[in-house]
C-alpha positions as CSV (number, residue, x, y, z in Angstrom):
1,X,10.8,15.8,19.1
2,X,13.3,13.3,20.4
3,X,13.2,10.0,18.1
4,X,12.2,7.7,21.5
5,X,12.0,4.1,21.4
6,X,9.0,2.1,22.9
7,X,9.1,-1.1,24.6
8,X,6.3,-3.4,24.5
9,X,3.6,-2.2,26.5
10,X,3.4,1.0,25.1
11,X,0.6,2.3,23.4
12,X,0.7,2.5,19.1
13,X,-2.3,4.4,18.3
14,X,-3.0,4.0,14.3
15,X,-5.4,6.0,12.2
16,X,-7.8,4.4,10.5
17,X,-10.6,1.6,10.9
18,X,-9.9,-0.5,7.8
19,X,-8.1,-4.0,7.3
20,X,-4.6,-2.2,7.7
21,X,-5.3,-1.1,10.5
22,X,-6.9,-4.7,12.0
23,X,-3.3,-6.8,10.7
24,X,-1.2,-4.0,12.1
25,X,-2.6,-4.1,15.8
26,X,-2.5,-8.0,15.5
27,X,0.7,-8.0,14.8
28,X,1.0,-5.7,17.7
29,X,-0.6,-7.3,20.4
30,X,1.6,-10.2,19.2
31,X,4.4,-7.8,20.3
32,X,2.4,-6.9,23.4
33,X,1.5,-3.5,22.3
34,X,-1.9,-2.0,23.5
35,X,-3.3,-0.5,20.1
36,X,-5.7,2.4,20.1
37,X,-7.2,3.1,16.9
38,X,-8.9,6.4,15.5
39,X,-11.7,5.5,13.0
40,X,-14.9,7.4,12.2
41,X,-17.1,4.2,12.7
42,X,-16.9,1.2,14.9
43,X,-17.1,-1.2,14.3
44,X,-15.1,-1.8,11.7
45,X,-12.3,-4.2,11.0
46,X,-9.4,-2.2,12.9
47,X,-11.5,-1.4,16.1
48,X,-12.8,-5.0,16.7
49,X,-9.6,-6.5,17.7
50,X,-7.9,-3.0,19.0
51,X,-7.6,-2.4,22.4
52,X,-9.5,0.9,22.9
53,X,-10.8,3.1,19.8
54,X,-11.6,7.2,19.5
55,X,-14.1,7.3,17.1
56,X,-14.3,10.9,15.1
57,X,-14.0,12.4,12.0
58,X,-9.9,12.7,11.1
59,X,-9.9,16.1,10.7
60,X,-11.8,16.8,13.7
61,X,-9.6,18.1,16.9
62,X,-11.0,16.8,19.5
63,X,-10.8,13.4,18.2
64,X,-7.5,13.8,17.1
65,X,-6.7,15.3,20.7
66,X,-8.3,12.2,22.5
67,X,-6.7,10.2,20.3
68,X,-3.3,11.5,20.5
69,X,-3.9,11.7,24.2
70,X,-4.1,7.6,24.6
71,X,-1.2,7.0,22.2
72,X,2.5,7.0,23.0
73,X,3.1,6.6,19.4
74,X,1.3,7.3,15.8
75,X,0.9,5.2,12.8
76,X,-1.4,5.5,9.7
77,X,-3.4,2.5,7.9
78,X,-4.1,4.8,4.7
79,X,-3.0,8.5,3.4
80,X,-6.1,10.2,3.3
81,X,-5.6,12.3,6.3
82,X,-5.7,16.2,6.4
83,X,-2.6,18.3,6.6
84,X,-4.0,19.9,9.0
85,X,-4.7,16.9,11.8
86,X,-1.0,15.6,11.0
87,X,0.7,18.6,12.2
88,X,-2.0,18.8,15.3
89,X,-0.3,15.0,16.2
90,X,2.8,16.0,16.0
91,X,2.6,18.6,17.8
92,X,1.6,15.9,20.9
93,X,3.0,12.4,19.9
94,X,5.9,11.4,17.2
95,X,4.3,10.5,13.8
96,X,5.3,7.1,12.1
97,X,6.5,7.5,9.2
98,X,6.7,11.3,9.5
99,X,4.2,13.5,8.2
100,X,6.1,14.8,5.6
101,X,6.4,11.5,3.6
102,X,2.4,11.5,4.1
103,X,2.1,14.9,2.6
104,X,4.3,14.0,-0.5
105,X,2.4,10.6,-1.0
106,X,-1.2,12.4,-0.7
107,X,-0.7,14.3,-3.5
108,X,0.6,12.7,-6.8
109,X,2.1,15.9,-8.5
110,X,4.2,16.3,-5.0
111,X,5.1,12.4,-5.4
112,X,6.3,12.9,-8.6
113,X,8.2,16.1,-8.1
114,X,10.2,14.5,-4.8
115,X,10.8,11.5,-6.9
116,X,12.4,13.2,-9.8
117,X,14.3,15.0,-7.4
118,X,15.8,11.5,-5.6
119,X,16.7,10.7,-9.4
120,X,14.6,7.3,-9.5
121,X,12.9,6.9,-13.3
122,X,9.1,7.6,-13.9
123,X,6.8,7.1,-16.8
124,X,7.0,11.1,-18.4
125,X,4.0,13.2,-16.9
126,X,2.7,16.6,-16.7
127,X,0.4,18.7,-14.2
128,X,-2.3,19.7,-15.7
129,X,-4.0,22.1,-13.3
130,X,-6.8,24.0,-15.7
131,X,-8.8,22.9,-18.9
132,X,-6.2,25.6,-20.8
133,X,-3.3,22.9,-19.7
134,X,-5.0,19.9,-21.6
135,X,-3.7,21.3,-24.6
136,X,-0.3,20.6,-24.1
137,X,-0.6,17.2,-23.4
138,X,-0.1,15.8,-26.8
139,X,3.4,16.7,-26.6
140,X,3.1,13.7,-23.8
141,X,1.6,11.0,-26.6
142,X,-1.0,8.8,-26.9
143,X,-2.2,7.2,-25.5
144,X,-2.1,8.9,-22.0
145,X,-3.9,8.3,-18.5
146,X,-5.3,11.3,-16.5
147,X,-5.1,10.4,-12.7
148,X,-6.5,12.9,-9.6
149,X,-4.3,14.2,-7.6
150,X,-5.5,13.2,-4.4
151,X,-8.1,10.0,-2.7
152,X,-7.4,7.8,-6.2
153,X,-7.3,4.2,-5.0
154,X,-7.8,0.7,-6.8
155,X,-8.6,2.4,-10.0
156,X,-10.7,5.3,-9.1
157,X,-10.3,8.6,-10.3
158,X,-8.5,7.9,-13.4
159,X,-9.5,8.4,-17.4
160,X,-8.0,6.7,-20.3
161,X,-7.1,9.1,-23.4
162,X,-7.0,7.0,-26.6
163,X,-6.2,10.1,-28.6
164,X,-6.3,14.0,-29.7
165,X,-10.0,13.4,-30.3
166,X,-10.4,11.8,-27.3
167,X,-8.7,14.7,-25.3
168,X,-10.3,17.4,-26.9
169,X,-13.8,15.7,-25.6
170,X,-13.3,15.6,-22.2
171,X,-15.2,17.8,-19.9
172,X,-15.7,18.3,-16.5
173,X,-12.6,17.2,-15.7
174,X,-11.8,16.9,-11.3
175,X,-8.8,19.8,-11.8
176,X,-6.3,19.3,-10.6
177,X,-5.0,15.9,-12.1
178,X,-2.1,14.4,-13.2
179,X,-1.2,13.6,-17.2
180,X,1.0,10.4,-17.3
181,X,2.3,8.7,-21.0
182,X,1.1,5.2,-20.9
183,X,3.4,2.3,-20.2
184,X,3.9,-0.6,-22.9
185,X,5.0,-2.5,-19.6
186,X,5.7,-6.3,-19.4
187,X,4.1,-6.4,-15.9
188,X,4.1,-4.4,-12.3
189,X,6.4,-5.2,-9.6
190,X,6.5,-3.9,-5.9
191,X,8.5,-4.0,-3.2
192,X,7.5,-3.7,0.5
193,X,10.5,-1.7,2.0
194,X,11.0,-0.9,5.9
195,X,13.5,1.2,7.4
196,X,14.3,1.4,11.1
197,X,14.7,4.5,13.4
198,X,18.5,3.7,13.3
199,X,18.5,3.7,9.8
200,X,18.5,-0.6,9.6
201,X,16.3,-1.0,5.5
202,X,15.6,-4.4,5.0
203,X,13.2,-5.4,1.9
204,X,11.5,-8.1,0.8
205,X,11.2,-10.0,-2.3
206,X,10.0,-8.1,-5.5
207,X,6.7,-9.6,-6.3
208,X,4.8,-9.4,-9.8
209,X,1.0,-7.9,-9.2
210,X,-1.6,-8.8,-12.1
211,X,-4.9,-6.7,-11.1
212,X,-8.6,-7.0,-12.3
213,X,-10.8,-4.3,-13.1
214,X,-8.4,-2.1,-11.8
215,X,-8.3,-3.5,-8.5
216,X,-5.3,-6.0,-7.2
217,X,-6.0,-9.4,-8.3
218,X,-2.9,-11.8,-7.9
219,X,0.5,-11.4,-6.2
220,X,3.0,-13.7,-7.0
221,X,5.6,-13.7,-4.6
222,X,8.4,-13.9,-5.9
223,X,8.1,-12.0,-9.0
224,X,9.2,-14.8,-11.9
225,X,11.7,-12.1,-13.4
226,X,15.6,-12.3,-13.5
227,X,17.8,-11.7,-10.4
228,X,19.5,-9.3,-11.2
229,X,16.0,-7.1,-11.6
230,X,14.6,-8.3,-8.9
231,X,17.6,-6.9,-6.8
232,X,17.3,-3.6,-8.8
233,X,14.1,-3.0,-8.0
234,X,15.0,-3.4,-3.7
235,X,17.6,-1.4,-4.6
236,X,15.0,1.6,-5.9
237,X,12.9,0.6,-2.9
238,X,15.5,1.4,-0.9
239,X,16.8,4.4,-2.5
240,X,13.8,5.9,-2.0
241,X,13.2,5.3,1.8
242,X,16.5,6.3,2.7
243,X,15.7,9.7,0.7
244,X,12.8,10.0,2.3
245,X,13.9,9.3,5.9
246,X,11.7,6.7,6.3
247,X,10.2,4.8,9.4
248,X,8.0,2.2,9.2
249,X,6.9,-0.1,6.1
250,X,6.1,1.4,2.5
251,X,5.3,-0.3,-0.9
252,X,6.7,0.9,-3.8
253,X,4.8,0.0,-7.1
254,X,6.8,0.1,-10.6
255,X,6.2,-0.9,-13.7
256,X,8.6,-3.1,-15.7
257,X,9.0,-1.7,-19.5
258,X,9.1,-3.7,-22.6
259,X,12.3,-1.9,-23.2
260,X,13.9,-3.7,-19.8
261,X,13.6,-0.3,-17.3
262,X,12.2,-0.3,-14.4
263,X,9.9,2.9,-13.0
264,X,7.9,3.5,-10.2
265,X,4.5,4.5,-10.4
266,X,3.6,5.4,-7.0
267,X,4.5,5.0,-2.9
268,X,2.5,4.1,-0.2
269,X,4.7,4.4,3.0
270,X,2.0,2.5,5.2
271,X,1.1,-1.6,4.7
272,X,0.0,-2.2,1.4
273,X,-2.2,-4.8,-0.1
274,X,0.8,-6.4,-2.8
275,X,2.5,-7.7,0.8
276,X,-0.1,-9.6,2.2
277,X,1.7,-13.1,1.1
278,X,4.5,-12.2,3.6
279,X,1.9,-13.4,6.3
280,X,2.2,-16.9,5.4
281,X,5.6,-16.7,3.6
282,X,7.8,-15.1,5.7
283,X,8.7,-15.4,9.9
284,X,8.4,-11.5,10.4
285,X,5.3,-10.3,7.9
286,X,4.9,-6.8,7.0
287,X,2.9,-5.8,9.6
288,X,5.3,-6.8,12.4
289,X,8.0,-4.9,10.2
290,X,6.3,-1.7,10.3
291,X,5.1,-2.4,14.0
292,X,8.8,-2.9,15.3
293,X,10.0,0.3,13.2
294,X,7.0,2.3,14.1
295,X,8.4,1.4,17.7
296,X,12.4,2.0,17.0
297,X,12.8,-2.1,17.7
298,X,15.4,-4.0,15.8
299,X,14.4,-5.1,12.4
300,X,15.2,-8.9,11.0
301,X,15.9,-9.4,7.4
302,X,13.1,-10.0,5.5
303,X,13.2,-13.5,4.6
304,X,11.3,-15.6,2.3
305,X,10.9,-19.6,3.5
306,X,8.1,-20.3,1.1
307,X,6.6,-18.7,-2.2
308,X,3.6,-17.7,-2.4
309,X,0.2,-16.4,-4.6
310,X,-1.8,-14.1,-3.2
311,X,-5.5,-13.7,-4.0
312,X,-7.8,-10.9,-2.8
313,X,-11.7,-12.0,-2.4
314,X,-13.4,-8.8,-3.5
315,X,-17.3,-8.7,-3.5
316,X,-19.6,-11.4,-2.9
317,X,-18.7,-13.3,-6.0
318,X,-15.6,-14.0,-4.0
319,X,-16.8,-14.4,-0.8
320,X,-18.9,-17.4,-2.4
321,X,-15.9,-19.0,-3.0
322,X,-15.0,-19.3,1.0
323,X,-16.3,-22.7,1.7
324,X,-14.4,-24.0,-1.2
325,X,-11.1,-22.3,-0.1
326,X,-11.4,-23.1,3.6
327,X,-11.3,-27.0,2.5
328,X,-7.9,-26.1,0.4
329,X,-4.8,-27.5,1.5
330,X,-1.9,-25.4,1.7
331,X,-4.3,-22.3,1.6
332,X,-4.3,-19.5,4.0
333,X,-7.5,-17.4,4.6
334,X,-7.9,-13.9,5.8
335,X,-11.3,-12.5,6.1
336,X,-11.3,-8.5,7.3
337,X,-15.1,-8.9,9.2
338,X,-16.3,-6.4,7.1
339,X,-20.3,-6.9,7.6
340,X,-21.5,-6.5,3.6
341,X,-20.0,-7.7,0.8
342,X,-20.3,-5.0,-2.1
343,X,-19.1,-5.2,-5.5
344,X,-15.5,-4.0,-5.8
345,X,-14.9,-4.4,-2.1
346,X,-12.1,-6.0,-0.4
347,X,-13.2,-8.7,2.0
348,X,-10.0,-10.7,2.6
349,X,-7.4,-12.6,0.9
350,X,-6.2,-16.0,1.0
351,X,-2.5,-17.1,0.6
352,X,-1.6,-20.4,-0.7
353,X,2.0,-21.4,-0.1
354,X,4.6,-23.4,-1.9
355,X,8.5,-25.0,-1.2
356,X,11.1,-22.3,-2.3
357,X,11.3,-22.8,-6.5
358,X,8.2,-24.0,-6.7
359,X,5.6,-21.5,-7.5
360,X,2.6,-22.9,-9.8
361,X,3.2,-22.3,-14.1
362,X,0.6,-20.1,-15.6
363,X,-2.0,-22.7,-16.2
364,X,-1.6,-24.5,-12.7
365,X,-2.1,-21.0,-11.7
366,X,-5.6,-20.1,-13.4
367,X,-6.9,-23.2,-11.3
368,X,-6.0,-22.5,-8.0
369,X,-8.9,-21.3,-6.5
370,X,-12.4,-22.5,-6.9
371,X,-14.1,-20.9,-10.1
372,X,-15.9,-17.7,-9.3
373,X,-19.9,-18.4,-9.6
């Protein structure tokens, strides 16, 4: 299919009801794009500020072929999407980033494979595929962290394996998973890269993410780390999504070692939760990146005119804490309109911006917000 390029006015139909989904098609109706979403409720957060919805299941073809029916173009909010209904869109409307790169980020072994292939470093890891392939693992060292190889998110789907004794206890085990040597790492790093239909990458700053109960915590934009590594790690961003033939935005999570390396841990070529400061802290925010490249417009640089911490409000502990914030000064406040707060769920953020140079020490940091409970 012909890479086309859409003026505003088009229609950008993106799959998926979730928060994504609702900062993407703000950002373009900003652009005057009509947004049609695909989700298998409404509402949700994507479909009450979208123009029109389909709602159906994502693997279901008739949904997929209503949807792709009121789009002139397809993006994605998350990778959880069948192979199956991506090559039924594509056979009807160009896919955003393509397909492929969804594929390859679905499925962790696949990740892994592709990015040993582009030559970027990773922590050692090993399929494991059958309970007979657990015994190999020690050749990995402990300790060692088994990971699914599909739908793990925010900590889910992932076991901690202290030793041999440890190993040789598990049971039950969601085959097939992933065996990865565990990281004495100094902290995790991202970087939201986007790369344009004429080939334009711009990135933005590396950021340092600090995450609680295995769920994203802080952000701290930019990453207090040396220059020169924050430019490597863009660079590896890069690398990566020109490999990859990218278009549109993806995060790319790594982990800085205690030994100085840096290596990525895993890609999600969609919006991604470690770029939410850019909303407040840049003039073109992730979302408008990925809108423009979904649509083959020209892409800015990503620039930084403030830093910036980032703070997700997960569960009604955090919610609590919105009066409190919304009387903040120099604090930001994002709510997704999700209608019940559960433990563990994401029900906003809130950005609070400072001058360039001036992002809070570690102890002005631990007060910023109002105390949880």
């Amino acid at each position: 299919m012909k890479a086309q390029i859409f003026a505003p006015g088009s229609t950008i139909g993106i799959i998926g009801g979730g928060q994504l989904g609702r900062m993407s098609a703000v950002a373009a109706s900003k652009l005057g794009f009509h947004v049609h979403v695909l989700s298998t409720e409404a509402p949700s957060p994507a479909t009450e500020v979208a123009a029109s919805v389909t709602v159906g299941a994502y693997d279901d073809p008739a949904a997929l072929e209503d949807f792709a029916s009121r789009c002139d173009v397809v993006t994605f909010e998350f990778e959880n999407i069948s192979a199956e209904g991506l090559a039924l869109l594509e056979k009807h409307r160009p896919v955003r980033p393509a397909g492929e790169i969804l594929r390859i980020s679905q499925d962790r072994i696949a990740e892994k494979t592709r990015l040993s292939e582009i030559g970027v470093s990773l922590a050692p890891w090993q399929a494991v595929n059958a309970p007979e392939d657990l015994a190999g693992l020690e050749t990995l060292g402990f300790p060692l962290i088994l990971k699914t190889t599909r739908f793990g998110y925010d900590g889910k789907g992932q076991f901690r394996v202290a030793d041999a004794e440890a190993l040789a206890a598990l049971q039950d085990l969601p085959y097939p998973l992933v065996a990865e040597k565990m990281i004495d790492f100094e902290r995790e790093l991202s970087v939201m890269v986007v790369r344009g239909l004429d080939g334009t990458v711009r990135c933005f700053d590396t950021v340092e993410n600090r995450h609680r109960n295995g769920i994203l915590d802080v952000t701290l934009a930019p990453a207090r780390i040396m220059p020169d590594l924050a430019r490597q790690a863009q660079d590896m961003a890069a690398c990566i999504a020109e490999a990859l033939g990218l278009v549109g935005i993806m995060g790319v999570e790594m982990f800085h070692a205690a030994d100085g390396n840096l290596m990525v841990n895993e890609i999600a070529p969609r919006p991604h939760n470690s770029g939410h400061w850019t909303m407040d802290a840049c003039l073109v925010d992730q979302f408008e990146m990925h809108v423009r490249a979904v649509a083959g417009l020209p892409l800015p640089p990503a620039r930084r005119h403030s830093d910036a911490v980032m703070h997700n409000l997960i569960g009604p502990e955090d919610m609590a804490r919105v009066p409190a914030i919304l009387a903040m000064d120099g604090a930001s406040l994002h709510l997704y309109g999700k209608a019940e707060a559960r433990p563990g769920r994401k029900m906003g953020h809130v950005n609070t911006i400072f001058p360039r140079g001036a992002l809070p020490g570690e102890l002005a940091l631990e007060g910023l917000l109002p105390p949880r409970g």
